[in-house]
Structure formats: structure tokens, C-alpha cells
PyMOL commands that place a pseudoatom at each C-alpha (Angstrom):
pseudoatom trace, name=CA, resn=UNK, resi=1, chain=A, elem=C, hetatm=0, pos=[-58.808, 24.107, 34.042]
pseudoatom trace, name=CA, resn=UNK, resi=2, chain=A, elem=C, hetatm=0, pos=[-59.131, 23.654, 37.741]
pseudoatom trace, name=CA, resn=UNK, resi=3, chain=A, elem=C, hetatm=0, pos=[-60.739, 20.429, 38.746]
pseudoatom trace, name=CA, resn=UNK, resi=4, chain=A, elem=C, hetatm=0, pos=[-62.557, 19.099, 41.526]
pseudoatom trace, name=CA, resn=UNK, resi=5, chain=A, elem=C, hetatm=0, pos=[-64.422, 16.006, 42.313]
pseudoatom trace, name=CA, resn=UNK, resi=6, chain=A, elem=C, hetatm=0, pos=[-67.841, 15.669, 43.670]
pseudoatom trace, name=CA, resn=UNK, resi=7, chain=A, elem=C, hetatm=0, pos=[-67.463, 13.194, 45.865]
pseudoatom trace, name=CA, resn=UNK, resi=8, chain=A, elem=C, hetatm=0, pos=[-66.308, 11.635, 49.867]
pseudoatom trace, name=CA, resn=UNK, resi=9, chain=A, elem=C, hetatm=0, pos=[-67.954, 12.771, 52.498]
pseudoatom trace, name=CA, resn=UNK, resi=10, chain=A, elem=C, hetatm=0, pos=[-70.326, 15.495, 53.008]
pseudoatom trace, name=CA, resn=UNK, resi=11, chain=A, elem=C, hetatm=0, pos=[-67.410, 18.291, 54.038]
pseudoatom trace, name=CA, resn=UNK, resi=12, chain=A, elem=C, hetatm=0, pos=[-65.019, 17.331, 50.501]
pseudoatom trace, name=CA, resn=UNK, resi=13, chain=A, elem=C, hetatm=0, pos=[-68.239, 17.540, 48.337]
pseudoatom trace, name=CA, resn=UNK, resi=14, chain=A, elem=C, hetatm=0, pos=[-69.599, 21.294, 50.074]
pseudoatom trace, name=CA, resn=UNK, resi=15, chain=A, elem=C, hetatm=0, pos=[-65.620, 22.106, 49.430]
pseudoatom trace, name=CA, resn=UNK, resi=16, chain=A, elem=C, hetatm=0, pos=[-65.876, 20.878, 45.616]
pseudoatom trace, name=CA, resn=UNK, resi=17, chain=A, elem=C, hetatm=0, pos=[-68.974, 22.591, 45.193]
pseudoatom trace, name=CA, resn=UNK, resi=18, chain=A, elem=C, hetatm=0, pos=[-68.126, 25.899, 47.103]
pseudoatom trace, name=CA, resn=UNK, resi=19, chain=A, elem=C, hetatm=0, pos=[-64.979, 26.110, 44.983]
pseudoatom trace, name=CA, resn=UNK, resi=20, chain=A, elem=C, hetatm=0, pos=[-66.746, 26.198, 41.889]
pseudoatom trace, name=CA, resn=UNK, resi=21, chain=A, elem=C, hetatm=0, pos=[-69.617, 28.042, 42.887]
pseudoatom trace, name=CA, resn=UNK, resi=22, chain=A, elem=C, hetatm=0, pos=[-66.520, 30.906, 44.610]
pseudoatom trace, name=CA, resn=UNK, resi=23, chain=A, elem=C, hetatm=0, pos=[-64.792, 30.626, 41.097]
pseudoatom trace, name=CA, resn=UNK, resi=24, chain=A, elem=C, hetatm=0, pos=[-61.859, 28.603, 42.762]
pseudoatom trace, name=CA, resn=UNK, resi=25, chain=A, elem=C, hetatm=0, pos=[-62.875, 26.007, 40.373]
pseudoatom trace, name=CA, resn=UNK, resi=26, chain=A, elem=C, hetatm=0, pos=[-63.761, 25.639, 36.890]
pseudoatom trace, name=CA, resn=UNK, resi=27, chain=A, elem=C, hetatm=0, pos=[-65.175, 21.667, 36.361]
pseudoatom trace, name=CA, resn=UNK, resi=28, chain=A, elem=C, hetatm=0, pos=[-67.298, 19.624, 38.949]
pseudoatom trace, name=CA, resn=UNK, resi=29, chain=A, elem=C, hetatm=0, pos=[-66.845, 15.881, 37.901]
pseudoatom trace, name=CA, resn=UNK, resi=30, chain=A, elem=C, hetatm=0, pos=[-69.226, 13.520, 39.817]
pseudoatom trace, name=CA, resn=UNK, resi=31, chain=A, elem=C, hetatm=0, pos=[-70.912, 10.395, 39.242]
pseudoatom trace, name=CA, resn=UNK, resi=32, chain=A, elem=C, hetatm=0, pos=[-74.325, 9.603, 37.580]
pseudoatom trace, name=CA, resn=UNK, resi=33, chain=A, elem=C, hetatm=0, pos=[-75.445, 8.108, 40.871]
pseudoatom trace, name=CA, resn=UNK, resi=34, chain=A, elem=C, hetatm=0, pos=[-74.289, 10.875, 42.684]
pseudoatom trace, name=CA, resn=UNK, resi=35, chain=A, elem=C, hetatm=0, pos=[-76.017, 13.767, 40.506]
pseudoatom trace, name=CA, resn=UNK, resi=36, chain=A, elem=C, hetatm=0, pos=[-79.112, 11.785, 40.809]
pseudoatom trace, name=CA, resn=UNK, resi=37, chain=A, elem=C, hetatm=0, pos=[-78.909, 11.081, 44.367]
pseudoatom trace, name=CA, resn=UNK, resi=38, chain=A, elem=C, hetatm=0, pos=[-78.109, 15.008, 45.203]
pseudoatom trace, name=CA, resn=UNK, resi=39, chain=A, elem=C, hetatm=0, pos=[-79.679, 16.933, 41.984]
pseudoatom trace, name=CA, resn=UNK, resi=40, chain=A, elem=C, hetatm=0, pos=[-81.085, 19.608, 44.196]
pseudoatom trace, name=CA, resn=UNK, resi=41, chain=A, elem=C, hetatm=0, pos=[-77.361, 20.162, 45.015]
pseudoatom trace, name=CA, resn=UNK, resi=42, chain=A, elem=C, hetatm=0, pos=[-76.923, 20.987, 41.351]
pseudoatom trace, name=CA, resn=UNK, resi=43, chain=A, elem=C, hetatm=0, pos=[-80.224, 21.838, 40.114]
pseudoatom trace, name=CA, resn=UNK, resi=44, chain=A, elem=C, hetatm=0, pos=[-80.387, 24.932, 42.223]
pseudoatom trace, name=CA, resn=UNK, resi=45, chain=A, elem=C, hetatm=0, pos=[-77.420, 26.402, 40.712]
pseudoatom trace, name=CA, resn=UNK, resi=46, chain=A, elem=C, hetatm=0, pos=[-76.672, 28.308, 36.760]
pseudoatom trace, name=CA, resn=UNK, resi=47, chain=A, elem=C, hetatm=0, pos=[-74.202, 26.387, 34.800]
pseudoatom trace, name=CA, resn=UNK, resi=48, chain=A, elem=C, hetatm=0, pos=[-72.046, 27.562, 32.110]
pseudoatom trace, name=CA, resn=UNK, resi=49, chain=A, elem=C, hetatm=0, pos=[-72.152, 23.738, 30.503]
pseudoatom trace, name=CA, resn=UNK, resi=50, chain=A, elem=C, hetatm=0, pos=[-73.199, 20.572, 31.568]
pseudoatom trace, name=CA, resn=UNK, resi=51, chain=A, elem=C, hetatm=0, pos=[-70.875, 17.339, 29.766]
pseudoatom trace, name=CA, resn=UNK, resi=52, chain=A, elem=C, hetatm=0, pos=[-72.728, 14.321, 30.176]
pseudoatom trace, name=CA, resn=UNK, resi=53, chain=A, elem=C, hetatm=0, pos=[-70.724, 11.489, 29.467]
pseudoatom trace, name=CA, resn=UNK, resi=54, chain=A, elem=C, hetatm=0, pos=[-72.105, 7.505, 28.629]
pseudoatom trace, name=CA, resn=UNK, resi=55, chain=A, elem=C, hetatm=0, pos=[-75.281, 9.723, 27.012]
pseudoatom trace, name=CA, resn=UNK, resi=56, chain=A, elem=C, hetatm=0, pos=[-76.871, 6.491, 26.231]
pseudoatom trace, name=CA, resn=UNK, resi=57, chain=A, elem=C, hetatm=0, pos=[-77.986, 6.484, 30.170]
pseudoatom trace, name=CA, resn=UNK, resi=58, chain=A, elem=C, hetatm=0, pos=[-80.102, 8.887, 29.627]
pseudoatom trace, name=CA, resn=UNK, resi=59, chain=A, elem=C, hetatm=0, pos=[-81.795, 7.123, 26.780]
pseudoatom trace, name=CA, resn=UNK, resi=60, chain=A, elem=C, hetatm=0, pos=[-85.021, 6.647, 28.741]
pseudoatom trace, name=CA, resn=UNK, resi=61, chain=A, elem=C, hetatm=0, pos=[-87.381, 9.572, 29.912]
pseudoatom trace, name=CA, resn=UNK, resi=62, chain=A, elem=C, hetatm=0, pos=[-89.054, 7.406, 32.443]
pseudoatom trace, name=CA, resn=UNK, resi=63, chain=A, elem=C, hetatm=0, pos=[-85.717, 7.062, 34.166]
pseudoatom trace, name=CA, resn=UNK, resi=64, chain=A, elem=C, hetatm=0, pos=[-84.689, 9.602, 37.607]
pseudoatom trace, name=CA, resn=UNK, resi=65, chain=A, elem=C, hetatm=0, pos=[-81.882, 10.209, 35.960]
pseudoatom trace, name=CA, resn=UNK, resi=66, chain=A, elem=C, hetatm=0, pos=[-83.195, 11.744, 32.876]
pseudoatom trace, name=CA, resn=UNK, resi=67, chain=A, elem=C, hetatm=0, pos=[-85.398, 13.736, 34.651]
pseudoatom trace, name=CA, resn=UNK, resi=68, chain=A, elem=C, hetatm=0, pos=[-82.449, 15.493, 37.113]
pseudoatom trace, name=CA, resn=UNK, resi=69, chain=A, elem=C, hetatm=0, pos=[-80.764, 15.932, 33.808]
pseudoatom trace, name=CA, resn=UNK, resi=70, chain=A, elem=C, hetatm=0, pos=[-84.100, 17.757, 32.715]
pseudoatom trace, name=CA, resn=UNK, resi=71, chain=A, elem=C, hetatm=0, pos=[-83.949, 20.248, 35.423]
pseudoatom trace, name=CA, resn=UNK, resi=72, chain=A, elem=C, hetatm=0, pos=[-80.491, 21.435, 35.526]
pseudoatom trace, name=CA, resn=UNK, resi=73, chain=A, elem=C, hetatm=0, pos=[-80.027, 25.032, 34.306]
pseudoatom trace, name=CA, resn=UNK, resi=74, chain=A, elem=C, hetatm=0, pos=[-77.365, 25.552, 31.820]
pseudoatom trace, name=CA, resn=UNK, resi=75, chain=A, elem=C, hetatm=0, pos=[-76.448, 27.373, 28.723]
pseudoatom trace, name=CA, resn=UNK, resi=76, chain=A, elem=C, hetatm=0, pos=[-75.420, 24.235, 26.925]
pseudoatom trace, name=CA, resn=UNK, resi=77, chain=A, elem=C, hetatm=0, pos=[-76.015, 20.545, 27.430]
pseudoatom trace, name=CA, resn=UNK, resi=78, chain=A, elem=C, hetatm=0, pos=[-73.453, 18.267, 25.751]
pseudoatom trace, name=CA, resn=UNK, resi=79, chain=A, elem=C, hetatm=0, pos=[-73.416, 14.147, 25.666]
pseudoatom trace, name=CA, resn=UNK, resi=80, chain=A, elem=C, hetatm=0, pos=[-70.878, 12.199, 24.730]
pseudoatom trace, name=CA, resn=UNK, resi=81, chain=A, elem=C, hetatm=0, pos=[-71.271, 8.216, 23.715]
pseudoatom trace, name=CA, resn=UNK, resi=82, chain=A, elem=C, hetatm=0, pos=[-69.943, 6.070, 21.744]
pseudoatom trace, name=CA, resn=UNK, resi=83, chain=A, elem=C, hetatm=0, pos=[-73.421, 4.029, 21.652]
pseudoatom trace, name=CA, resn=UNK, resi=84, chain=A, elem=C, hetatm=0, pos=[-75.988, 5.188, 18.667]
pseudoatom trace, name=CA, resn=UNK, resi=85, chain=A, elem=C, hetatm=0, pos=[-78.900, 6.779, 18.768]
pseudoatom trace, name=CA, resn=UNK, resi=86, chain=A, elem=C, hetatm=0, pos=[-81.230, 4.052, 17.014]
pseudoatom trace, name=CA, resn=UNK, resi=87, chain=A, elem=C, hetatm=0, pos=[-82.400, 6.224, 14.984]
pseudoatom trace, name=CA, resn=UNK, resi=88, chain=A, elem=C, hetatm=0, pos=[-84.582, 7.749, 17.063]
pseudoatom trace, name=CA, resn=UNK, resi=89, chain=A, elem=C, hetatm=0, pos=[-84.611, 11.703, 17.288]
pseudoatom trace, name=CA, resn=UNK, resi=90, chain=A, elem=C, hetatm=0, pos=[-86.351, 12.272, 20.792]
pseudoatom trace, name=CA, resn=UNK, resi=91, chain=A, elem=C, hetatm=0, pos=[-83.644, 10.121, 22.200]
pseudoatom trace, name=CA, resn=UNK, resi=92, chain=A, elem=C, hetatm=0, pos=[-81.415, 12.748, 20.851]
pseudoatom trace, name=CA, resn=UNK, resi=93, chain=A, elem=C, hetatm=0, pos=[-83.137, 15.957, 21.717]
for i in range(1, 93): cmd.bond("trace and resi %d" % i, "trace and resi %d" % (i + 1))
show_as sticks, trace
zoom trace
């Protein structure tokens, strides 16, 4: 897979972002603070799969974080964590 990072400054992240979008590039990696900080940046576009890793950060709905998650468009959401669920199905859904 070809990787690139979204981060730096404004000209390397347009460059990660227009290789992916070009099909240069087949995985955008970024931060949680950055995909929170620039959602419209990622909202905006169709994804094949979004890999959320650390899930458990988007344990709360009340968060900003949970709700960019909430409004990216993709066929399939995945999480990864190595910190249960409680127990508690919304969490999980």
C-alpha cells in the first residue's frame, strides 16, 4: 500500500491528501487531533474505509471527536482497541 501522512504544514498535508484523493495514494494516516481539528478536510470526501485506532476515544458521544467521526462518509468504519467495551452496546455501535 502507498502511504502518506496527514500532517506538517499546510502544502505536505494538500500533497497527502491530493495523492490519495488522485489515486497516488492508498492510506491517509493522521492524528485524532488533527482529523478533529480539519474534519471538513475529510468529511467532504467518500472513503473506501475508515481504521480508527485507540477506539476507546471515541467512547463518548458528547465528545468533537465522536461527532467528526459521525460525519465521515465511508463504506466501512473499523476500531481497533485493546480497552473493553464495558459492556455497553451503544459504545460499540
Amino acid at each position: 500500500l502507498r502511504c502518506s501522512t496527514y500532517h506538517g504544514n499546510r502544502s505536505q498535508k494538500k500533497a497527502a491528501l491530493a495523492n490519495v484523493i488522485s489515486e497516488r495514494g492508498d492510506v491517509l494516516l493522521t492524528s485524532y487531533e488533527t482529523f478533529e481539528r480539519e474534519c471538513d478536510a475529510f468529511c467532504n470526501l467518500q472513503w473506501c474505509a475508515v481504521v480508527f485506532d485507540e477506539l476507546h476515544r471515541l467512547k463518548s458521544a458528547k465528545t468533537k471527536i465522536y461527532e467528526a467521526a459521525r460525519k465521515i462518509h465511508c463504506r466501512r468504519k473499523i476500531g481497533l482497541t485493546g480497552t473493553l467495551m464495558q459492556n455497553n452496546l451503544k459504545v460499540f455501535f
